[in-house]
N, C-alpha and C positions, 0 to 999 in steps of 0.2 A: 545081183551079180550079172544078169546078162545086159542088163543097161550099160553099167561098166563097161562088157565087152567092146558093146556095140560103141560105145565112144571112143574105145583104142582104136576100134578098124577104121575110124576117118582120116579120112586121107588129111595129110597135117599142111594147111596153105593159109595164108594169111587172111583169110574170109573165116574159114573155122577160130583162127587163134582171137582174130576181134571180136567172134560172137561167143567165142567163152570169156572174155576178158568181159564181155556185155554183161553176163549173166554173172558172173564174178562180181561183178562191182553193182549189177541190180540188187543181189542176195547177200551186199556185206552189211555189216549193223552200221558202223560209223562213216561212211563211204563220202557222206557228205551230201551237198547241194548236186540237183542237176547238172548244174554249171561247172562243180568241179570234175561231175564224171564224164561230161562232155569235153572236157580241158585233158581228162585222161589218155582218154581216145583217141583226143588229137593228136598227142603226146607219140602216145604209139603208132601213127599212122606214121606220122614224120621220123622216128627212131627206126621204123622199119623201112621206109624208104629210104632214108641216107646210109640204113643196114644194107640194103641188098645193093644200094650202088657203092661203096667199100668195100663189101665182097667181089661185086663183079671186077672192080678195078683191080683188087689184091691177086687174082686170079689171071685178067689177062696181061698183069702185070709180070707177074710167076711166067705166063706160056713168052713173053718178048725174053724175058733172061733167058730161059732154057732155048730159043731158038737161039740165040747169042752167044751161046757158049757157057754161060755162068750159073750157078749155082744157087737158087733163089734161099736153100738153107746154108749158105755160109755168115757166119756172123758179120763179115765185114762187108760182102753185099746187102745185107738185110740191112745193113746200120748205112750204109752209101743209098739206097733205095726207098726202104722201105719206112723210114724214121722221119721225111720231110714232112712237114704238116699236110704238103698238097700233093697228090700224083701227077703227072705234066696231062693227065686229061682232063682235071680242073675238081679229083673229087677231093672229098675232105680227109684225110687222115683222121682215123676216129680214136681212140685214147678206149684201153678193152671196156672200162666202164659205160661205155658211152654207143657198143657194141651193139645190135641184135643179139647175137649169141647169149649176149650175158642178160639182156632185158628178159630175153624167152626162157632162161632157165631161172629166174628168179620167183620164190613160193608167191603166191597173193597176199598176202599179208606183210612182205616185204617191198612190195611193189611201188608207191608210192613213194619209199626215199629212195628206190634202185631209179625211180623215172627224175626226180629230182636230181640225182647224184650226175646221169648221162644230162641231161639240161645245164647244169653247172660245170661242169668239166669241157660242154662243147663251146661254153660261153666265155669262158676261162682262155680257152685254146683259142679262141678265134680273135679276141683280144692280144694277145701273144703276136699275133699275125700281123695287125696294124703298127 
């Protein structure tokens, strides 16, 4: 019980989230080769950076409308703005699968089609773009 505790109270930053994901995927039965847990990893290194720069841009995107005058929850600014594949600062419009949000709330034993599903969807999309 107080182990438990003591792994709520960690501070939740992307150095803790990789080395539970470490220990997650050390401690699964079918988890595979080294090679594919290192493929994992990678997986979510990059899912989480192009996460926190998707956020950042959705964000300082939100603070340019409201200085503007507009509305960043109106249906028809969200779909004039926020719906192009690319932001005019060069990030990628990520599709929610394909999210952080949606990668970090997904169980461990889900995990491997939620990382497949964001790898296909952003491979999908970027095709789309050519």
């Amino acid at each position: 019980m107080a182990k438990k505790k003591k792994m709520e109270e960690k501070a939740l930053n992307i150095d803790n989230i990789l080395f539970n994901c470490r220990d997650i995927l050390r401690a699964a039965r079918n988890s595979g080769s080294f090679f594919e847990k290192r493929d994992m990893m990678l997986t979510l290194v990059f899912l989480r950076f192009i996460g926190e720069k998707y956020e950042d841009s959705i964000e300082a995107l939100c603070q340019i409308l409201i200085e503007r005058g507009l509305d960043p929850d109106d249906e028809n600014i969200r779909a004039a703005f926020f719906d192009d594949a690319t932001f005019t600062d060069g990030t990628y419009n990520l599709l929610p699968e394909a999210r952080w949000s949606t990668i970090i709330n997904t169980p461990a034993p889900k995990l491997n089609v939620a990382l497949d599903t964001a790898l296909h969807s952003i491979a999908a999309s970027s095709k789309d773009l050519t």
